[in-house]
BARO-31173 format. One record per residue (C-alpha): residue number from 1; y, z, x; residue in three letters. Coordinates in nm, 2 decimals. Layout:
N
<NUM <Y Z X> ALA>
...
//
This chain:
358
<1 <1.85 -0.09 -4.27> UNK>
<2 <1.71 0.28 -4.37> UNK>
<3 <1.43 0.10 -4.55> UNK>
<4 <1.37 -0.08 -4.22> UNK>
<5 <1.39 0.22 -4.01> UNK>
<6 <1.13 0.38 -4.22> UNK>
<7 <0.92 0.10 -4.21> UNK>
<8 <0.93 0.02 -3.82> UNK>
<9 <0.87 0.43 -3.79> UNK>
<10 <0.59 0.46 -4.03> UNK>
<11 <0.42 0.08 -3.82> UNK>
<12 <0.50 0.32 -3.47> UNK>
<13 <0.32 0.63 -3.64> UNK>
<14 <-0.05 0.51 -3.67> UNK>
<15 <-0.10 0.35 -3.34> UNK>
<16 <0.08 0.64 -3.14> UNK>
<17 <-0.09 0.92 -3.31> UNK>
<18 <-0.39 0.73 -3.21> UNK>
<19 <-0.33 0.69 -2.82> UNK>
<20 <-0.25 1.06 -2.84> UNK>
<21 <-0.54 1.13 -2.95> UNK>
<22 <-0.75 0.86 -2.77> UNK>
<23 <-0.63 0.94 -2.44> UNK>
<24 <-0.63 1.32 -2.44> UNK>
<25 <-0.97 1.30 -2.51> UNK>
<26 <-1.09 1.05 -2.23> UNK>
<27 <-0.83 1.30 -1.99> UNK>
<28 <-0.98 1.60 -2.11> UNK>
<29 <-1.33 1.43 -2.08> UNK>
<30 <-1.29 1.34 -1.70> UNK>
<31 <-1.17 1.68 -1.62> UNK>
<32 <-1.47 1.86 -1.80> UNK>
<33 <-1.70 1.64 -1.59> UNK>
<34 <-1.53 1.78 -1.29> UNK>
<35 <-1.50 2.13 -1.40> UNK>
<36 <-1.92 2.12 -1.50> UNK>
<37 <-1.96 2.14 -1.13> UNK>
<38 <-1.81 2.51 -1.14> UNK>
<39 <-2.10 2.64 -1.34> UNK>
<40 <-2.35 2.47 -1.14> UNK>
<41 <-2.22 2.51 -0.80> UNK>
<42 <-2.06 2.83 -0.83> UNK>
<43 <-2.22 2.98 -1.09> UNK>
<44 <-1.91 3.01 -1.34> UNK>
<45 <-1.96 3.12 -1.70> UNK>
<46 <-1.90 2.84 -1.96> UNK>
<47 <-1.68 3.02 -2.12> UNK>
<48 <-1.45 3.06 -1.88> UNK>
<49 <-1.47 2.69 -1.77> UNK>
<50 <-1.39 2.61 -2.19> UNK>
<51 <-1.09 2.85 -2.11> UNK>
<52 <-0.93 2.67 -1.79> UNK>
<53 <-0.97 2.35 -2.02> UNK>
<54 <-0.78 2.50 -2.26> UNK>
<55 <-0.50 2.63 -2.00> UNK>
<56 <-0.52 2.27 -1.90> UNK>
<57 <-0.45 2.10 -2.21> UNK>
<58 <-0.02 2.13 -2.21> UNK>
<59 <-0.05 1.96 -1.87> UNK>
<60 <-0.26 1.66 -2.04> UNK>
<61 <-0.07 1.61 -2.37> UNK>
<62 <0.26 1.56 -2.11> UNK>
<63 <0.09 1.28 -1.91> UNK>
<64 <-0.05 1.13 -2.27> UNK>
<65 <0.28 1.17 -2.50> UNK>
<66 <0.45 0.87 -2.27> UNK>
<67 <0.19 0.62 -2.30> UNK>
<68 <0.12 0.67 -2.65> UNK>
<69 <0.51 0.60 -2.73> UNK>
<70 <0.45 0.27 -2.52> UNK>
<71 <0.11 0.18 -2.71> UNK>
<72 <0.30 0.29 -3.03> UNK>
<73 <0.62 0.06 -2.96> UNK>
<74 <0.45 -0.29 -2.86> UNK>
<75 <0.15 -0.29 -3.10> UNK>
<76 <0.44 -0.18 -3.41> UNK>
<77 <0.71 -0.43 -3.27> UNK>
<78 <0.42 -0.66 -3.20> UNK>
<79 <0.27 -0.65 -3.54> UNK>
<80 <0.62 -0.67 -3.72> UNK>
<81 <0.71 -1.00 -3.48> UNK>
<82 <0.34 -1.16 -3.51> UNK>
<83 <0.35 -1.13 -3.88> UNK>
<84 <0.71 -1.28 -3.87> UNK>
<85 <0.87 -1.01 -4.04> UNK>
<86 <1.04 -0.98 -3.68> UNK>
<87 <1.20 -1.32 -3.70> UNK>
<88 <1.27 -1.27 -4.06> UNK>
<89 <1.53 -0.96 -3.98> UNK>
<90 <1.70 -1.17 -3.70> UNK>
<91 <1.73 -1.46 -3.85> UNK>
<92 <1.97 -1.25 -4.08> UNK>
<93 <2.19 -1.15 -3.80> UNK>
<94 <2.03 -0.82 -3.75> UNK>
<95 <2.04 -0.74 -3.41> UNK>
<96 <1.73 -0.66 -3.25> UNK>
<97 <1.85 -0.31 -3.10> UNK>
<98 <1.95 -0.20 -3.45> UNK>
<99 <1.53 -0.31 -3.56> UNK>
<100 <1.42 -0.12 -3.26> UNK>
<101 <1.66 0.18 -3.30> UNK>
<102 <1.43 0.41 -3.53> UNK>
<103 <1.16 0.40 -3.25> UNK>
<104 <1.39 0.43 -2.93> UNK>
<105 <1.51 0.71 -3.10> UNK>
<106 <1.13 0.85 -3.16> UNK>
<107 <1.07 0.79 -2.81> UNK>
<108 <1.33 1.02 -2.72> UNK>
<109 <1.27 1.29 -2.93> UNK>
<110 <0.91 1.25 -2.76> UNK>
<111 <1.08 1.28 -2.39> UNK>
<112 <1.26 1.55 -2.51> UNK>
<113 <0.95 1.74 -2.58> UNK>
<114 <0.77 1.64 -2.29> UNK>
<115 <1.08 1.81 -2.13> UNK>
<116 <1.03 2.15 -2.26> UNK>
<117 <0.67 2.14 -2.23> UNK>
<118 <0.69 2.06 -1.87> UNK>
<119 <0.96 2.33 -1.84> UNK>
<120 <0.90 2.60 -2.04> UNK>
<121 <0.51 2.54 -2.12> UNK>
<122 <0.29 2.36 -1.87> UNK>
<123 <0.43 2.58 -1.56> UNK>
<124 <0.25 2.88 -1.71> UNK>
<125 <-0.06 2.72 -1.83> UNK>
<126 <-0.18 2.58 -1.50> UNK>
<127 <-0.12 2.89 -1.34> UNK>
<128 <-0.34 3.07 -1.58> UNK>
<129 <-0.56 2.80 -1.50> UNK>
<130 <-0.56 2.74 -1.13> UNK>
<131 <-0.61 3.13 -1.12> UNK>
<132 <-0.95 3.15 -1.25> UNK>
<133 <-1.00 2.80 -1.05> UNK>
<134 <-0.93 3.00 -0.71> UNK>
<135 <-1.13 3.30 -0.85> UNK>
<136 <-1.42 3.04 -0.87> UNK>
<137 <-1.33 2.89 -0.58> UNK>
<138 <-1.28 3.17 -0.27> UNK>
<139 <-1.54 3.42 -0.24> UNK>
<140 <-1.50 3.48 0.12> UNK>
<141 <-1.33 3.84 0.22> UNK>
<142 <-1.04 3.65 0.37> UNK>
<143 <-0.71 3.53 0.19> UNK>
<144 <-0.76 3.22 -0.03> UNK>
<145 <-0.44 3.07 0.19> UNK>
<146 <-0.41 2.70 0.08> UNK>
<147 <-0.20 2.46 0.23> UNK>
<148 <0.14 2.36 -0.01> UNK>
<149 <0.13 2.68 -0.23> UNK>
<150 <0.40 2.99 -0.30> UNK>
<151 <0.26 3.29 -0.35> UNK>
<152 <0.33 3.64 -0.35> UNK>
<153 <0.21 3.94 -0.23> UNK>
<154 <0.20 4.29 -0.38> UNK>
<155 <0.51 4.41 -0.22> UNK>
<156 <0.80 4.18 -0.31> UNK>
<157 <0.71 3.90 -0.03> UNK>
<158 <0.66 3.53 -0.06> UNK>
<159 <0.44 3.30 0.11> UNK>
<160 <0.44 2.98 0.20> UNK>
<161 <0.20 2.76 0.48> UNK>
<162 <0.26 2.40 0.51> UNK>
<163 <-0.08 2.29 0.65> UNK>
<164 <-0.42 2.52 0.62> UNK>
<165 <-0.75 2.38 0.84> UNK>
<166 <-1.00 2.67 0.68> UNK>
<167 <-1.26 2.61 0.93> UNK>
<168 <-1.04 2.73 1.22> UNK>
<169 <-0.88 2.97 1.00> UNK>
<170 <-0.55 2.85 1.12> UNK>
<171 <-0.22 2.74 1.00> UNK>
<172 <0.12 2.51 1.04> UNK>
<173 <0.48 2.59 0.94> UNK>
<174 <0.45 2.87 0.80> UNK>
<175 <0.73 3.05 0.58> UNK>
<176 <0.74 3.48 0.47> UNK>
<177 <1.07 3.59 0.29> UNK>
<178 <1.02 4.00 0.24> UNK>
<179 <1.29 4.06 -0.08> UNK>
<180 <1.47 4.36 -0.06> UNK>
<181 <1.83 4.52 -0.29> UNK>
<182 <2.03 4.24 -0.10> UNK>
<183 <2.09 3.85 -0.26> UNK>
<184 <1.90 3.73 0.05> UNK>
<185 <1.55 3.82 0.19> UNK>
<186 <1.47 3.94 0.57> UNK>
<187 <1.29 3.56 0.63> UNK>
<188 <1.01 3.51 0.95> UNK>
<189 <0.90 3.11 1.01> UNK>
<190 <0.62 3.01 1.27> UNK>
<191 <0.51 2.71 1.38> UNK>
<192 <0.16 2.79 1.39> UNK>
<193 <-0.04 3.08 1.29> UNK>
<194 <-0.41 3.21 1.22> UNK>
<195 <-0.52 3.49 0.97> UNK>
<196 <-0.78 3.72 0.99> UNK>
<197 <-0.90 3.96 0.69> UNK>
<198 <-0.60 4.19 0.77> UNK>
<199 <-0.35 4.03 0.93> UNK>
<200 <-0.19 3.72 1.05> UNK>
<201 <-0.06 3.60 1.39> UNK>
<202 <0.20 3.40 1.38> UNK>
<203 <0.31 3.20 1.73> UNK>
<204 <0.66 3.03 1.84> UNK>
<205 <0.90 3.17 1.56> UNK>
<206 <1.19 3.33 1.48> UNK>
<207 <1.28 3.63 1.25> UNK>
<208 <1.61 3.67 1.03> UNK>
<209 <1.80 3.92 0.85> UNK>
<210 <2.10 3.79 0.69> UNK>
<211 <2.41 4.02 0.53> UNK>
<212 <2.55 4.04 0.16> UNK>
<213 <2.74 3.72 0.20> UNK>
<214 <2.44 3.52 0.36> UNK>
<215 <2.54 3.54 0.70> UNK>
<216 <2.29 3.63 1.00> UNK>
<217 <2.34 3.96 1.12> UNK>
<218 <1.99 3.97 1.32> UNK>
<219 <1.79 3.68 1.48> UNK>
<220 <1.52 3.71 1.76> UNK>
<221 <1.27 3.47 1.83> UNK>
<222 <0.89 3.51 1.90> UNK>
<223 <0.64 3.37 2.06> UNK>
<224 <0.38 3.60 1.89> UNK>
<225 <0.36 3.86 1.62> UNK>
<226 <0.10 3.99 1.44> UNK>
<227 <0.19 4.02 1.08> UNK>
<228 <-0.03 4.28 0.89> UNK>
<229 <-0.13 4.18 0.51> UNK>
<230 <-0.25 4.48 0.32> UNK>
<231 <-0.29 4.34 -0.02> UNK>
<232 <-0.63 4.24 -0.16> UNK>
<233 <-0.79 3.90 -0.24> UNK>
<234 <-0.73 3.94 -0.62> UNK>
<235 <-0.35 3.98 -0.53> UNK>
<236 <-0.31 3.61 -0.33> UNK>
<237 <-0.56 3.45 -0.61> UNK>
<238 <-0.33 3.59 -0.91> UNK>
<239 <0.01 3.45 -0.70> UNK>
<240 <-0.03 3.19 -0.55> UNK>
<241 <0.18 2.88 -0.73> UNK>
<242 <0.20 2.45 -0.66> UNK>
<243 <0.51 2.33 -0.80> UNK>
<244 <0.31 2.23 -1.08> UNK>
<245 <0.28 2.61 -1.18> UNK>
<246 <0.64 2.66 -1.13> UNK>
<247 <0.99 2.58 -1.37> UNK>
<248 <1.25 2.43 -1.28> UNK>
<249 <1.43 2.73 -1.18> UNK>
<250 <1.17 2.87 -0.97> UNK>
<251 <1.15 2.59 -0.76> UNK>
<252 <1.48 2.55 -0.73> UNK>
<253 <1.52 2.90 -0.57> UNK>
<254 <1.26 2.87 -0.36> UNK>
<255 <1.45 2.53 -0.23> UNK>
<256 <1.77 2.72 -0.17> UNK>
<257 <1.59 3.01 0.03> UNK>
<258 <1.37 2.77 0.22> UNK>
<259 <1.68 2.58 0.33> UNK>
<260 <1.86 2.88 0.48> UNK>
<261 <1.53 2.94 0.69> UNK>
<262 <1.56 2.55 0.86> UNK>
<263 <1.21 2.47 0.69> UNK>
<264 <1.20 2.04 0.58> UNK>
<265 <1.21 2.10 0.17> UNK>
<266 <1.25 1.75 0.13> UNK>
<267 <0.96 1.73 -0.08> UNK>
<268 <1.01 2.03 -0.26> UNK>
<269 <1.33 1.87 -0.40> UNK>
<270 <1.16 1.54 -0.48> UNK>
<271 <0.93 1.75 -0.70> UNK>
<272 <1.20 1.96 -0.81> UNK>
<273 <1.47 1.65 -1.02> UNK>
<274 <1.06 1.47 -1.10> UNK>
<275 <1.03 1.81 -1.32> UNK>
<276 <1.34 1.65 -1.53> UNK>
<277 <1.28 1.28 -1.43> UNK>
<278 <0.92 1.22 -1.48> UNK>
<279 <0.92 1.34 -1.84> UNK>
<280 <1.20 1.05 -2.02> UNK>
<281 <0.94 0.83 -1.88> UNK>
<282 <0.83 0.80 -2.25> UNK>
<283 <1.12 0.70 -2.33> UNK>
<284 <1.19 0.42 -2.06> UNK>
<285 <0.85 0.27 -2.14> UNK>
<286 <0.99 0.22 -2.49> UNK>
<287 <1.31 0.06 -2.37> UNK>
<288 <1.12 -0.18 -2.18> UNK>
<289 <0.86 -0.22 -2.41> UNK>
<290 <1.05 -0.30 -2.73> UNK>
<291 <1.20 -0.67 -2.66> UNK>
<292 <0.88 -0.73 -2.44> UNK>
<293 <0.71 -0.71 -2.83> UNK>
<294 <0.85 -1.00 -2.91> UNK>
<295 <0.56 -1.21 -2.72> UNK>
<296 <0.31 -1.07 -2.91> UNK>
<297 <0.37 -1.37 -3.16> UNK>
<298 <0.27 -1.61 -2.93> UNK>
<299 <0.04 -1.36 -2.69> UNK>
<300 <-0.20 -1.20 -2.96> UNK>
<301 <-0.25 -0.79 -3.07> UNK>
<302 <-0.43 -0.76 -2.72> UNK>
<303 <-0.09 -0.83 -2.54> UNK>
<304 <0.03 -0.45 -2.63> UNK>
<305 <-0.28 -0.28 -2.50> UNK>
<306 <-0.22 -0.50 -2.14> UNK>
<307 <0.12 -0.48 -2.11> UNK>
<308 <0.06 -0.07 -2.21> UNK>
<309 <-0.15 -0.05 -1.87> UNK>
<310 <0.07 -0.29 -1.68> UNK>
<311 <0.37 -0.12 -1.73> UNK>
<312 <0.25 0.26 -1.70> UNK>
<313 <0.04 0.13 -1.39> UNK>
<314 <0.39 -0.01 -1.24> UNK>
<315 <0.57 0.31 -1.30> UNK>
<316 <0.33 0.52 -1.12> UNK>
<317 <0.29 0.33 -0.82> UNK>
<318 <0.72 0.30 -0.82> UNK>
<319 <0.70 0.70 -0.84> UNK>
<320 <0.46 0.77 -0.62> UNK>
<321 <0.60 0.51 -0.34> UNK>
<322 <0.96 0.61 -0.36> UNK>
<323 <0.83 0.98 -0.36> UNK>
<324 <0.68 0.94 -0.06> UNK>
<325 <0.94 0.80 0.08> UNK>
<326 <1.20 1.10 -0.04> UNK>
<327 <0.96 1.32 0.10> UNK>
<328 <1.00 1.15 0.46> UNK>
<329 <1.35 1.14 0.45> UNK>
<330 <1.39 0.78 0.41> UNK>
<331 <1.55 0.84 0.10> UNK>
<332 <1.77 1.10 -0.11> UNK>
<333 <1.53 1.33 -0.24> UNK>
<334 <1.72 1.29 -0.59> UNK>
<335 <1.70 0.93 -0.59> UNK>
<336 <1.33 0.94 -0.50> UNK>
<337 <1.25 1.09 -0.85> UNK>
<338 <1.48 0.88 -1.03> UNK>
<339 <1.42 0.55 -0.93> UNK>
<340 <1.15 0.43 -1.14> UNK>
<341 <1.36 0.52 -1.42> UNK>
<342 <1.64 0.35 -1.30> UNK>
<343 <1.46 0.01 -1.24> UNK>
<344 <1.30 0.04 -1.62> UNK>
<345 <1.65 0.09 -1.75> UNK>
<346 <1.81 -0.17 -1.64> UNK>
<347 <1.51 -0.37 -1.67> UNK>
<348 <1.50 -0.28 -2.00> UNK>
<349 <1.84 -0.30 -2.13> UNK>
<350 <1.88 -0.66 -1.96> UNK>
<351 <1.52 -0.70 -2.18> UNK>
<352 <1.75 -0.56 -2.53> UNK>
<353 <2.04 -0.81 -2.39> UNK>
<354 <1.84 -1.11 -2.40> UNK>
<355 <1.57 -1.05 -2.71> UNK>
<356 <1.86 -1.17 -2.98> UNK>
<357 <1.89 -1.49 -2.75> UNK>
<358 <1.50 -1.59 -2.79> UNK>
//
C-alpha cells in the first residue's frame, strides 16, 4: 500500500499545485482591477497599490488552498478510477478509504495550514492592508468611523459603531470601553450618536464602571453626552480592525467585553468559531470529494472541474445562509459556523460507506 500512497499523492500533486496557482492568480487579478481605481480616482502611487496586493495575498492563498485540495482529489481519484487502476485496487479487497487515505491525510495537513495562516498570518496582513486602503480612502478632517469596525484610540480606548450613515455624519449602537489598571474597562453604549471633528454626541445611553471582580459599582444613564475625541485622523486609520484583521483571541475578548455591556455579539461569535471552522473546509471538500471520483469513469475528466464548482458553490451558500441566520439569533452562533462542515461530513463519510459497495 506505500507504493499506492505514493502514487495517489504524486496523481493529487500536479493538479493541486495547479489550482493554486491558477486560482490565486484570477483572485489576485480581480482584486488589482479593483484596486487600479485607487490610482485613478484617488491619486494613489502604484507602488503602494503593488504593496496592499502584496498585504492581500495570505488572505487569497486561504480561500484558494481548499479548492485546490478539491480540484486535486476528484481529477487524481478520477484519473486512477477512469483508467481502471481504481477498480483494479478494489477488486483486490482494498478498501476504498485505505486508496484515498494518502490524500485525506494531504488535505488535512492543507486545513491545518490554512488554520495558522488565518490565525497567526492573514489577521495582520489585512490590517497592514486595509490601513493604507483607509489612508486612500478618507481625506476628510473628520474620523474615518465605519460601520462594523474595532478600533482604538491613542489613549487605551476601544471603539466600536454598529451602523455609520456618513452623509449625516451620524451613528447607531454605539460601543467605547476606556481600559484602565483594572481586569474590566469603564464601558459607555448609546443608541445613537453623531461626531463632529472633535467630539461625539452620543444620545439615550448608559455609562458603567465595574469593580475587580466584574461587578457594577457605578451606572447612570444619559440621554446626552458629548464625548470629546482628541486623537488625530492617522490614529483611527492605523486602528481601526474587521474581524478579518483580528485572531482568534482578539475577537474573542472583544466578545466577552461586549457582552458585559448588553450589546447583541451574536455575529461577532458567528465570525469568531468561522475563524476555526471555515478553514478544514479543505479538508471536508476532500471527504466528499473522494468516493464522488469514482463517477468520473463513467462521467469523463470534465466531471472534476464541475463537481469542484458545485460543491465549493454549495458550501458557500450553506455558510453564508446559516451565518446569517446565527447572526439573527435563529440559531447558536457556534452551530452557525459549523454547519456546513457538519452536513459535508456526514455527507461524506456516508459517500466513503457506500464507494466499496459500487
Amino acid at each position: 500500500m506505500r507504493i499506492v500512497h505514493r502514487y495517489a499523492a504524486r496523481e493529487f500533486a500536479g493538479p493541486f499545485l495547479a489550482a493554486v496557482f491558477g486560482v490565486t492568480v484570477m483572485l489576485l487579478g480581480g482584486m488589482l482591477f479593483e484596486l487600479t481605481d485607487l490610482i485613478v480616482d484617488k491619486k494613489m502611487e502604484v507602488k503602494t497599490v503593488a504593496l496592499m496586493l502584496v498585504y492581500r495575498l495570505p488572505g487569497v492563498v486561504v480561500l484558494t488552498l481548499p479548492i485546490a485540495v478539491l480540484f486535486g482529489t476528484l481529477l487524481s481519484l478520477g484519473r486512477l478510477a477512469k483508467d481502471s487502476e481504481l477498480t483494479v485496487l478494489l477488486s483486490t479487497g482494498t478498501p476504498f478509504r485505505k486508496v484515498a487515505a494518502p490524500i485525506l491525510l494531504l488535505a488535512a495537513l492543507v486545513s491545518a495550514a490554512c488554520f495558522f495562516l488565518n490565525e497567526w498570518v492573514v489577521p495582520a496582513s489585512n490590517h497592514r492592508a486595509e490601513t493604507l486602503f483607509r489612508r486612500a480612502l478618507f481625506r476628510d478632517p473628520l474620523p474615518a468611523v465605519q460601520e462594523g469596525i474595532f478600533f482604538k484610540g491613542g489613549d487605551d480606548r476601544v471603539f466600536y459603531v454598529d451602523k455609520v450613515d456618513r452623509r449625516s455624519r451620524t451613528m447607531t449602537h454605539i460601543l467605547i470601553y476606556q481600559l484602565g489598571n483594572g481586569p474590566f474597562p469603564e464601558i459607555i453604549a448609546a443608541a445613537r450618536g453623531r461626531y463632529e471633528e472633535r467630539v461625539w454626541f452620543l444620545e439615550e445611553g448608559v455609562r458603567r464602571r465595574f469593580d475587580e471582580e466584574g461587578f457594577t459599582v457605578e451606572e447612570y444613564w444619559f440621554e446626552s453626552l458629548s464625548y470629546p475625541m482628541a486623537e488625530s485622523l492617522e490614529v483611527y486609520l492605523g486602528n481601526q480592525r474587521t474581524t478579518d484583521e483580528m485572531t482568534r483571541k482578539e475577537l474573542g475578548e472583544h466578545i466577552r467585553l461586549f457582552k458585559r455591556s448588553g450589546l447583541d455579539v451574536k455575529r461577532l461569535e458567528v465570525d469568531y468559531h468561522a475563524k476555526a471552522a471555515l478553514p478544514l473546509a479543505g479538508f471536508m471538500w476532500a471527504l466528499v470529494g473522494a468516493p464522488l471520483s469514482i463517477r468520473a469513469a463513467r462521467s469523463g475528466r470534465m466531471f472534476g472541474v464541475v463537481a469542484s464548482i458545485v460543491l465549493a458553490l454549495a458550501y458557500y451558500v450553506l455558510a453564508s445562509l446559516f451565518r446569517s441566520l446565527g447572526g439573527n439569533g435563529i440559531v447558536q452562533p457556534w452551530l452557525a459556523a459549523w454547519t456546513a462542515n457538519l452536513v459535508y461530513a456526514a455527507g461524506g463519510l456516508a459517500l466513503l460507506y457506500r464507494a466499496d459497495r459500487i
